[in-house]
N, C-alpha and C positions, 0 to 999 in steps of 0.2 A: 787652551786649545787655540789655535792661530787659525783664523775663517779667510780666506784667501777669496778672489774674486772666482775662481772657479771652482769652489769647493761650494762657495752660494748658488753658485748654476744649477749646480748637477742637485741640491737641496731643492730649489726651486723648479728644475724639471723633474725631478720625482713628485714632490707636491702637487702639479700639477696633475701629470699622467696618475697619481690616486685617485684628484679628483672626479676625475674623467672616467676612471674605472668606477666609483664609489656611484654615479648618475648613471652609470650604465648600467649597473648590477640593480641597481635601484629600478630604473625602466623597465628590466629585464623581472625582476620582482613582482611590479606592479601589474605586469601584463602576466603574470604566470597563473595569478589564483581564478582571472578570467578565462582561462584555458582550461582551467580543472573543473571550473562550474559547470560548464555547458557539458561535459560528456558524462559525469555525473547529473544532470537532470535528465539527460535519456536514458539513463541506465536505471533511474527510479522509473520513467515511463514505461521502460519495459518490461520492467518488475509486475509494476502497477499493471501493464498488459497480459503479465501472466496469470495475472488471480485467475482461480479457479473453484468452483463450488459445485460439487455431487451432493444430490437429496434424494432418499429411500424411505416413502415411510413403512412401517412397520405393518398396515396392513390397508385393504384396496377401499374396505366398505365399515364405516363405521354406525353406532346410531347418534343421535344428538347427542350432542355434549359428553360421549364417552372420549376418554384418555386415549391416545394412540400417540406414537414416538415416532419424530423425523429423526431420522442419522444419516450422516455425511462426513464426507474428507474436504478439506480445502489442501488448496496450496497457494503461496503469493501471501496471503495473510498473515500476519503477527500473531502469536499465541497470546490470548487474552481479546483480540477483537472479537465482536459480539456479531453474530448473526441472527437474523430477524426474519420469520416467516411474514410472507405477503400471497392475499389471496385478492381475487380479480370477480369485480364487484360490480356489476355494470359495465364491463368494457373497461376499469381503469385498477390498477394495481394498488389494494389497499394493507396498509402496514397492521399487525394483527399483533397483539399483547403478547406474544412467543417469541423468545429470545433466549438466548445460550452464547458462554463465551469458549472461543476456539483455542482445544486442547495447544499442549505443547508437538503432539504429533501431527496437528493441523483437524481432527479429528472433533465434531459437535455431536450433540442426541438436546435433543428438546421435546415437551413436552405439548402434546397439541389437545385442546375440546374446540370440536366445529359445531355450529347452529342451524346454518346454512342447511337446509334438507337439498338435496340431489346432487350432480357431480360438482365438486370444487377444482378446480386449477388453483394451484399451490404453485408459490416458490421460495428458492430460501435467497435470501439480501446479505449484501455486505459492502457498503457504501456504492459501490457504481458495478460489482461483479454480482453478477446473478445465475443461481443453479437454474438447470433445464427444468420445463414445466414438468409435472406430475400431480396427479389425481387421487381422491378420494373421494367414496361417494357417502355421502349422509343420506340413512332410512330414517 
């Protein structure tokens, strides 16, 4: 093959104009998985903003240390996250040995004995998402 001086040119401006492409597509690259980060980290804050936790228990009035059943739905949570009853102890929310992990339908029941004699305020946990209060009285 006979390489003539403009046969080197047009080799040499292609080479080029790749490279040129090859640094653009590259910048172009580089800037793109910063663009997918950020609207995926709202779109888990939002998620995250939609947890949701409903608690029922089972019955209004118990005596000491009788058995009674919280049930509830979630939503927003992963099936296997564990919820955790917290009862309010002094003015401050205390984590109580009651735990159950959340069905595949989003759906819990756990097991509750209270000590506490007279009304409790109860609620059920799930890292930062918390069902509405609800009562039980212990005779």
């Amino acid at each position: 093959m006979i390489v003539t001086k403009r046969h080197s040119l047009r080799i040499a401006a292609i080479g080029a104009i790749s490279a040129a492409s090859v640094a653009l597509a590259g910048t172009a690259m580089a800037a793109t998985p910063a663009a997918h980060t950020a609207p995926s980290a709202a779109a888990h804050q939002a998620v995250a903003a939609k947890a949701s936790i409903t608690a029922k228990p089972s019955v209004s009035s118990v005596h000491a240390w009788q058995l009674f059943r919280v049930t509830g739905k979630t939503t927003g949570l992963k099936a296997g996250s564990k919820v955790t009853l917290q009862q309010k102890q002094q003015g401050k929310w205390v984590t109580l040995p009651a735990s159950a992990p959340v069905s595949r339908n989003g759906s819990y029941s756990l097991g509750v004995k209270l000590g506490l004699k007279g009304k409790n305020d109860l609620r059920i946990v799930s890292g930062n998402t918390a069902s509405a209060v609800f009562n039980v009285t212990v005779r």
